[in-house]
C-alpha positions in Angstrom: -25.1 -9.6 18.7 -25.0 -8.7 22.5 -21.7 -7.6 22.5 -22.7 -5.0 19.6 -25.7 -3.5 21.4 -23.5 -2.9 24.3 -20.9 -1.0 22.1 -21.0 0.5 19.1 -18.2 1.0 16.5 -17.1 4.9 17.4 -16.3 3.3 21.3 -14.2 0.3 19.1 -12.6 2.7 17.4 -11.1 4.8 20.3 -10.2 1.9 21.9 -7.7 1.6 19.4 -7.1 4.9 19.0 -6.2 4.6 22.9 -3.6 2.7 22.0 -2.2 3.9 19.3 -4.1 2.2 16.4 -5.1 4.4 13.3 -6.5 3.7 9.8 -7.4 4.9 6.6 -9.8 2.5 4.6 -9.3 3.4 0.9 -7.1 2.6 -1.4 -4.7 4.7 -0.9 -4.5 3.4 2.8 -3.0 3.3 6.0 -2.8 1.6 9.0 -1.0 2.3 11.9 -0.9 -0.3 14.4 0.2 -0.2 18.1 3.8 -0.3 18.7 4.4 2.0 15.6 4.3 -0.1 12.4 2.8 1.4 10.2 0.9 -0.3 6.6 0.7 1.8 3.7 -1.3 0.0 0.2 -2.4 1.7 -3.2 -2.2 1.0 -6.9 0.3 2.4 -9.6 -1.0 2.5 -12.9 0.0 2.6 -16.6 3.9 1.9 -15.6 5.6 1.0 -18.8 7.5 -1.7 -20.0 10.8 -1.6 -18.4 9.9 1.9 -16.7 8.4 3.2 -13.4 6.0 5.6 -11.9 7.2 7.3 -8.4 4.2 6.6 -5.7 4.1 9.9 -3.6 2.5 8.8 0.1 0.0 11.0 1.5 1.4 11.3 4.4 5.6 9.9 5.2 6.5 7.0 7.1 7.6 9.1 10.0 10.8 7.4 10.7 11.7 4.5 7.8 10.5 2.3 5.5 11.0 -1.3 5.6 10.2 -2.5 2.3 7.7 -3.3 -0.6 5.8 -6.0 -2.2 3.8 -5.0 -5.8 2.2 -7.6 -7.6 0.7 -6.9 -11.4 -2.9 -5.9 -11.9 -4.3 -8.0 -15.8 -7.1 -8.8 -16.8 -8.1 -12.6 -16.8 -7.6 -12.8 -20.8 -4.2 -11.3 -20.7 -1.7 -13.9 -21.3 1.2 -11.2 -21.3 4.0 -12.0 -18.0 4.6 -8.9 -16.5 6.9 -8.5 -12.9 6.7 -5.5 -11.2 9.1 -4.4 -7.8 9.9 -0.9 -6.4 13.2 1.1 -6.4 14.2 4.5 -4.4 12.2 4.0 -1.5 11.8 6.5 1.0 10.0 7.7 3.8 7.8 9.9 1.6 7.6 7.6 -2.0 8.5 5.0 -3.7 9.0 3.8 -7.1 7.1 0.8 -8.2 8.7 -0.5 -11.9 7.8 -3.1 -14.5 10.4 -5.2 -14.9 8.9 -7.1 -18.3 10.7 -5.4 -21.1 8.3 -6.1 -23.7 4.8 -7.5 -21.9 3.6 -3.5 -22.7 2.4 -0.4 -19.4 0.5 -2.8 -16.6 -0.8 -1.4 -13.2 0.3 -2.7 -9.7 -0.8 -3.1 -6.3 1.6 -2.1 -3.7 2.2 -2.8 0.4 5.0 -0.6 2.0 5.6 -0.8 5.7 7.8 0.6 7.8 7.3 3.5 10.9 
């Protein structure tokens, strides 16, 4: 509680920003931490069985992109098995794809990195 009367969350913030740090928190979001890697997250949704939907980034990875992990989004009561991954990806998109042929459309979280 000291510590917080002494500096507030805007001085916090450009100390990071000092060294490089940056973030958007929503979802879509980024974060760009020091040393250039940068943490990009959002949702795809309504990708169809065997199909995908291109993710478009607000803003491109400014020099490559690493890789992606996508997990499915169901509800508790689904008892469907649905895998999702990601194809085609590049600094500016990617495409995140269900992989279950006949488990019907599901949504999916995604995590790209890369800088």
């Amino acid at each position: 509680a000291f510590f917080k009367t002494l500096v507030s969350a805007a001085d916090i913030a450009a100390l990071f920003a000092l060294f490089g740090a940056s973030w958007t928190v929503a979802s879509p979001g980024t974060y760009t931490l020091p040393g250039g890697l940068v943490v990009k997250w959002g949702t795809a949704s309504a990708i169809s069985a065997g199909g995908g939907v291109t993710v478009t980034f607000g803003a491109a990875f400014p020099t490559a992109i690493f890789g992606v992990l996508a997990t499915p989004i169901a509800s508790a009561n689904n008892t469907n098995v649905y895998t999702v991954g990601y194809r085609a990806a590049a600094v500016g998109s990617v495409v995140i794809t269900n992989n279950s042929g006949t488990s019907g459309p599901v949504s999916a979280f995604w995590v790209a990195f890369g800088n």
